[in-house]
DRENDREN-696363 format. One record per residue (C-alpha): residue number from 1; residue in three letters; chain; x, y, z. Coordinates in steps of 0.1 Angstrom, whole numbers, plus 5000, padded with zeros to 4 digits. Last residue first. Layout:
BEGIN
   num   residuo   cadena   east   north     up
   NUM       ALA        A      X       Y      Z
...
END
This chain:
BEGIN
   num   residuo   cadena   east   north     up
   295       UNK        A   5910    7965   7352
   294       UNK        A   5908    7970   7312
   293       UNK        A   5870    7966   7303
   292       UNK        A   5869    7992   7276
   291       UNK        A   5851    8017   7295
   290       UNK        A   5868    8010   7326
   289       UNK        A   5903    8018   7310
   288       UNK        A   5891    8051   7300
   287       UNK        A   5875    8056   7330
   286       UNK        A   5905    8051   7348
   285       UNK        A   5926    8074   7324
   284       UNK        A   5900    8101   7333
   283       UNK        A   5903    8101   7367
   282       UNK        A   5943    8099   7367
   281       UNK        A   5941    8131   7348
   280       UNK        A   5915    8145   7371
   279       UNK        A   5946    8135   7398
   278       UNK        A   5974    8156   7381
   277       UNK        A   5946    8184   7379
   276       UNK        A   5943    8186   7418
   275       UNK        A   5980    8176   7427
   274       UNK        A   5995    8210   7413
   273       UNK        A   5976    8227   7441
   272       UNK        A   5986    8205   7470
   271       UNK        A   6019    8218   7478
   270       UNK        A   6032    8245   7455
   269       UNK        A   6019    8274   7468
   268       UNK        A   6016    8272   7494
   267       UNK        A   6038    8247   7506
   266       UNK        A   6034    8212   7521
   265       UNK        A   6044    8205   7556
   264       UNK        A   6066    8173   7573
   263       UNK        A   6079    8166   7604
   262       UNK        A   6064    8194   7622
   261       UNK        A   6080    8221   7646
   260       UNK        A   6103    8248   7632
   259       UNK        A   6075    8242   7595
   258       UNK        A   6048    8255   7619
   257       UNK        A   6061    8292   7628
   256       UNK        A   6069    8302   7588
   255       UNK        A   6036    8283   7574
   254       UNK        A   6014    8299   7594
   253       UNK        A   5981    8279   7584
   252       UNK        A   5957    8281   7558
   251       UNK        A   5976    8290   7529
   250       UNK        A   5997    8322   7515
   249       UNK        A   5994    8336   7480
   248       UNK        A   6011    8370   7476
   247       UNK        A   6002    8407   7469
   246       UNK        A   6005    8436   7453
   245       UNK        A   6011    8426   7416
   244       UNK        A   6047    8438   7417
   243       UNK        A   6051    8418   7449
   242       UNK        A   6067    8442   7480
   241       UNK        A   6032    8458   7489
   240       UNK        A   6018    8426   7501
   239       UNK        A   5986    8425   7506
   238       UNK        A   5973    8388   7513
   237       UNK        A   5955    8363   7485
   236       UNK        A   5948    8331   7500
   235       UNK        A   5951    8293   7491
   234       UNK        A   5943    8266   7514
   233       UNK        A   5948    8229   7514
   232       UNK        A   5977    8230   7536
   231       UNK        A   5989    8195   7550
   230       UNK        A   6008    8192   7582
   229       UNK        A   6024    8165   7594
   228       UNK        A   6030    8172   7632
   227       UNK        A   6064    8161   7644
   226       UNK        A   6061    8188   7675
   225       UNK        A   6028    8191   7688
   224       UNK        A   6001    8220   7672
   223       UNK        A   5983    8249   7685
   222       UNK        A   6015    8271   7694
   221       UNK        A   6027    8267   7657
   220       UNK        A   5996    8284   7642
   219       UNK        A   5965    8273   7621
   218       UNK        A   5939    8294   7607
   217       UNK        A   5967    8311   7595
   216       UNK        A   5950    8326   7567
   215       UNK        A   5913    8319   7556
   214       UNK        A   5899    8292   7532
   213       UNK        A   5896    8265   7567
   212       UNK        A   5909    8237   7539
   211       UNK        A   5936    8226   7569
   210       UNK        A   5947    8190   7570
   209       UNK        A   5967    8182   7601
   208       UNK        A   5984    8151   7608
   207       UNK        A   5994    8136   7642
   206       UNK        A   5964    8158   7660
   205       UNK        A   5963    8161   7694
   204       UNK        A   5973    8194   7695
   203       UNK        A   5949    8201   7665
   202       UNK        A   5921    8191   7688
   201       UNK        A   5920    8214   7714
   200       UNK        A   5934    8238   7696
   199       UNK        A   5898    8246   7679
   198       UNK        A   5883    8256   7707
   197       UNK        A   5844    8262   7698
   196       UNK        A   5845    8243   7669
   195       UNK        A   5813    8254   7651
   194       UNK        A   5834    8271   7623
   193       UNK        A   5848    8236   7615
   192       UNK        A   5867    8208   7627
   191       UNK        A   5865    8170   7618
   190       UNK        A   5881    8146   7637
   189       UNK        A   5897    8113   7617
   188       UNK        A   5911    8082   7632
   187       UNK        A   5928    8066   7600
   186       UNK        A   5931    8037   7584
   185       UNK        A   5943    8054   7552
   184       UNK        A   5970    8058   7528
   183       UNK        A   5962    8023   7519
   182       UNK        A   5921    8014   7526
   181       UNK        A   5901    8008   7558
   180       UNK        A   5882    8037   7550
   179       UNK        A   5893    8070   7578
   178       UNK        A   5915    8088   7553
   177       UNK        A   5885    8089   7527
   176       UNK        A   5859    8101   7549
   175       UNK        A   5878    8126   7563
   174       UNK        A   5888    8139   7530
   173       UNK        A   5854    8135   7510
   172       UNK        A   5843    8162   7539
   171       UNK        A   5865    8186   7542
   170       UNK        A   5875    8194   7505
   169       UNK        A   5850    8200   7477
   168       UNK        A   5820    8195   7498
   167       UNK        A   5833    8218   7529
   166       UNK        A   5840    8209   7564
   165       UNK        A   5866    8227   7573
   164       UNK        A   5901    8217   7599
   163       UNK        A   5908    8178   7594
   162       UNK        A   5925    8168   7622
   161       UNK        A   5937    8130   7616
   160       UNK        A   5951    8110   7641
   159       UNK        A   5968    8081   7632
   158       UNK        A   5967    8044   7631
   157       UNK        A   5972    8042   7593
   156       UNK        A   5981    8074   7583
   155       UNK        A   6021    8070   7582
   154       UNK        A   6038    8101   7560
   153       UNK        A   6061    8088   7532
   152       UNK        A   6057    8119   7514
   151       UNK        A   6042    8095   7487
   150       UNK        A   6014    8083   7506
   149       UNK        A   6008    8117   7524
   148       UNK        A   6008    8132   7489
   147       UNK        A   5983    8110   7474
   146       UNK        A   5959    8112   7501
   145       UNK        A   5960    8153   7492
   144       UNK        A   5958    8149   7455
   143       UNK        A   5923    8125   7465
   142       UNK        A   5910    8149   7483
   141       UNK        A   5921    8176   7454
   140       UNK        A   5910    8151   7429
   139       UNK        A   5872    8142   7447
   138       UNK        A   5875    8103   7438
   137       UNK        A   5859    8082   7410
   136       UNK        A   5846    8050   7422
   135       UNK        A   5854    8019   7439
   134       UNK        A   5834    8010   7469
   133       UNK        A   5844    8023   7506
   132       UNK        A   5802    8034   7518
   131       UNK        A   5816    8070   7519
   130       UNK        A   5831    8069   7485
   129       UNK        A   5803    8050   7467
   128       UNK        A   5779    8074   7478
   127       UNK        A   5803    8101   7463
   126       UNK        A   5800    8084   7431
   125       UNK        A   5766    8086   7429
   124       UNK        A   5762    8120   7442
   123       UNK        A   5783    8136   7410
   122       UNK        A   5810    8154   7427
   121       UNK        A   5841    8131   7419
   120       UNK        A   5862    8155   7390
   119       UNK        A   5859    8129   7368
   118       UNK        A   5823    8122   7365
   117       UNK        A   5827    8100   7333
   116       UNK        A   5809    8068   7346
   115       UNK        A   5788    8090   7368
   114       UNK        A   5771    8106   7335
   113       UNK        A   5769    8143   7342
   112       UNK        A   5732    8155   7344
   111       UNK        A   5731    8150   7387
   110       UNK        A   5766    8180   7379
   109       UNK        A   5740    8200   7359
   108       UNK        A   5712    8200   7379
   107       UNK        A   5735    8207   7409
   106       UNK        A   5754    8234   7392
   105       UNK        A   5714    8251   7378
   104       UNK        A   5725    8285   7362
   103       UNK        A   5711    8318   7364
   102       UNK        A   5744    8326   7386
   101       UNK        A   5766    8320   7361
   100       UNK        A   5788    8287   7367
    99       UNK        A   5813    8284   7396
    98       UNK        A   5828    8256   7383
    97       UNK        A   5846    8245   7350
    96       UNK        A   5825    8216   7340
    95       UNK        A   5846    8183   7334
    94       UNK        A   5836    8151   7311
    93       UNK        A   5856    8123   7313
    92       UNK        A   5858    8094   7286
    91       UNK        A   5850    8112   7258
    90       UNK        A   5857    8094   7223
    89       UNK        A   5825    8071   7233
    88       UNK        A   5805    8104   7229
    87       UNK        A   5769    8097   7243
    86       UNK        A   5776    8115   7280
    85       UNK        A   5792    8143   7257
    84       UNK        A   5758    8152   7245
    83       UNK        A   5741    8146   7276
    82       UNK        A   5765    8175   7292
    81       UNK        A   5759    8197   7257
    80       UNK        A   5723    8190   7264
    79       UNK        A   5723    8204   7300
    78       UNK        A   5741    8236   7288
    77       UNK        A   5717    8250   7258
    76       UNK        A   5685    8237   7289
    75       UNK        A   5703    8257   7315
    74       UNK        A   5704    8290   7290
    73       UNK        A   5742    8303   7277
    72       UNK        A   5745    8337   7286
    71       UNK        A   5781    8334   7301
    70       UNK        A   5785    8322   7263
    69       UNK        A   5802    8287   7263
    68       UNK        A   5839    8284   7253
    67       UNK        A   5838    8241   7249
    66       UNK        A   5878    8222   7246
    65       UNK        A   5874    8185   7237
    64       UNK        A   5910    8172   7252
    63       UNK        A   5926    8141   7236
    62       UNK        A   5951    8125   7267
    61       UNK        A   5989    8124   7256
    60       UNK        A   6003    8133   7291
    59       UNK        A   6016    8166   7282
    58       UNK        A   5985    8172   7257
    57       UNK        A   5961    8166   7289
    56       UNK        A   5982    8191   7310
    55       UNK        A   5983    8217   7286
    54       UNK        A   5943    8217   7286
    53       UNK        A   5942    8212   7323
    52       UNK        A   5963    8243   7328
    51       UNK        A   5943    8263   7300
    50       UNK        A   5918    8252   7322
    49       UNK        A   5924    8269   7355
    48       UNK        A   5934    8300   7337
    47       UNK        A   5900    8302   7321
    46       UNK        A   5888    8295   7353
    45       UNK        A   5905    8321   7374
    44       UNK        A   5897    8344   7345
    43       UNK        A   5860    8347   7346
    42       UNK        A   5850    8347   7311
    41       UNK        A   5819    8329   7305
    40       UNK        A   5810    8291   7305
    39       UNK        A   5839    8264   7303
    38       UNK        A   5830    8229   7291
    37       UNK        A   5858    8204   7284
    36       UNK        A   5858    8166   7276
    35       UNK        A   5883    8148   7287
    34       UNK        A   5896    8116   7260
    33       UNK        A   5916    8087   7270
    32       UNK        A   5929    8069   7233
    31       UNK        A   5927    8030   7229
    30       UNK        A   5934    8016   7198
    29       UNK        A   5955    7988   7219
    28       UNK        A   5988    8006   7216
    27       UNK        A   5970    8038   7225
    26       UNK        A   5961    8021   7259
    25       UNK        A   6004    8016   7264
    24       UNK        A   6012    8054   7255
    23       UNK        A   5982    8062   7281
    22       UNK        A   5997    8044   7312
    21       UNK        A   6034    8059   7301
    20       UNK        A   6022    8091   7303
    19       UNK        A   6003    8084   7335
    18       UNK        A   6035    8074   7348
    17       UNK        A   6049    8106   7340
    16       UNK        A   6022    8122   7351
    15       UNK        A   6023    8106   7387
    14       UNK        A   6062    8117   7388
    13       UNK        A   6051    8153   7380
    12       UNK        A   6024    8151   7408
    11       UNK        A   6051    8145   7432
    10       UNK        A   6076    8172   7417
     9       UNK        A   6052    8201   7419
     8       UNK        A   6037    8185   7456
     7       UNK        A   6072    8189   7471
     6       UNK        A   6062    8181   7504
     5       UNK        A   6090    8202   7525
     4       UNK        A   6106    8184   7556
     3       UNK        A   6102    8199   7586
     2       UNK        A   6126    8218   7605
     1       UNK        A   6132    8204   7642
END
């Protein structure tokens, strides 16, 4: 067997488009989905990460209020810029670029962000809501993820889940997500973690695996049953002396041995990254509609 590949660049293109065409019919009403911006300092995984939402909001036709913050920038400086936004009816999502500076408060910060305009799904309002099954503002790579196995035409209802890490971003909103009684759902769900004292145990039991261990081939082909779907949430620099920039991204499991035996497998990259921002677009178009009452 030789799985099928989740093309996550062309499924989260496909959910743009119709997010395009979402937005074209608000602006007919008056009606235009704004994201407001904050970056602090100069790491450049960020300020790569939001040029990317930056292009991706113009694709769609959302407005984007871009904020460069000083790394220096004091909590108090910050925490009124947040409040600030939380009063701006042309912002209808507001998104800080995490990690922050060290001398800054993230939880302070994130409890600061309005949970009608938490778009990125970490404010503890909204993730309430998400455990208990009410309608909120989902965690967009958990969310990106449930997405793909829809669309892939992967069958969670009934299934077993493996869910391999338990972190905020990723472990945790997943499980709880795939096992509501909801579509794309319905599921039996383990979760595994660095407690887990045999680990393929469970995955060979598993019908779909979702790795977000953050370390390389976490997962192998001996550990899992044939027709596994897999999905890789990881992303790892490895040497690689052949790549000009000395190395290449690889996920969380062995991608090579596991796509001879499961049914379907997402890439790395090209799997579940492009379905993070796709999905904080789909955020903020929601909360555009909710703020003017369109269900």
């Amino acid at each position: 067997m030789t799985a099928k590949i989740i093309d996550g660049k062309q499924i989260a293109k496909d959910i743009r488009s119709e997010l395009k065409d979402e937005v074209a019919a608000l602006k007919e009403k008056g009606i235009v989905p704004g994201l407001g911006v904050i970056l602090v300092g100069e790491d450049p995984a960020s300020k790569s990460y939001v040029k990317a939402k930056e292009r991706a909001c113009e694709e769609i036709g959302i407005y984007s209020d871009d904020n460069r913050l000083p790394a220096d920038i004091t909590q108090k400086e910050l925490i009124s810029m947040v409040k600030k936004m939380n009063d701006d009816p042309k912002i209808n999502g507001i998104l800080v670029q995490l990690p922050l500076p060290e001398h800054l408060d993230e939880a302070e910060v994130i409890m600061t962000i309005d949970p009608t305009k938490d778009v990125d799904g970490f404010h503890p309002v909204n993730i309430g809501k998400m455990v208990i099954g009410e309608k909120c503002f989902l965690p967009c790579t958990p969310h990106g993820v449930q997405q793909l196995l829809g669309r892939s035409g992967a069958e969670v209802s009934g299934s077993h889940v493996v869910v391999v890490g338990r972190s905020n971003i990723v472990g945790k909103p997943v499980a709880n997500m795939l096992f509501q009684k909801n579509k794309n759902a319905n599921a039996t769900v383990t979760v595994c973690h660095t407690g887990t004292k045999d680990l393929a145990y469970f995955t060979k039991q598993a019908d779909i695996i979702i790795a977000a261990a953050g370390r390389p081939n976490t997962v192998t082909a001996d550990m899992v049953k044939d027709g596994v779907v897999v999905i890789d949430v990881g992303v790892n620099r490895v040497e690689d002396a052949s790549k000009k920039s000395g190395y290449r991204l690889v996920g969380d499991v062995d991608f090579d041995g596991l796509k001879e035996k499961a049914s379907l497998i997402t890439p790395v990259p090209g799997g579940v990254g492009p379905m993070t921002i796709t999905m904080l677009l789909f955020n903020t178009v929601e909360s555009a509609k909710q703020a003017n009452s369109i269900i």
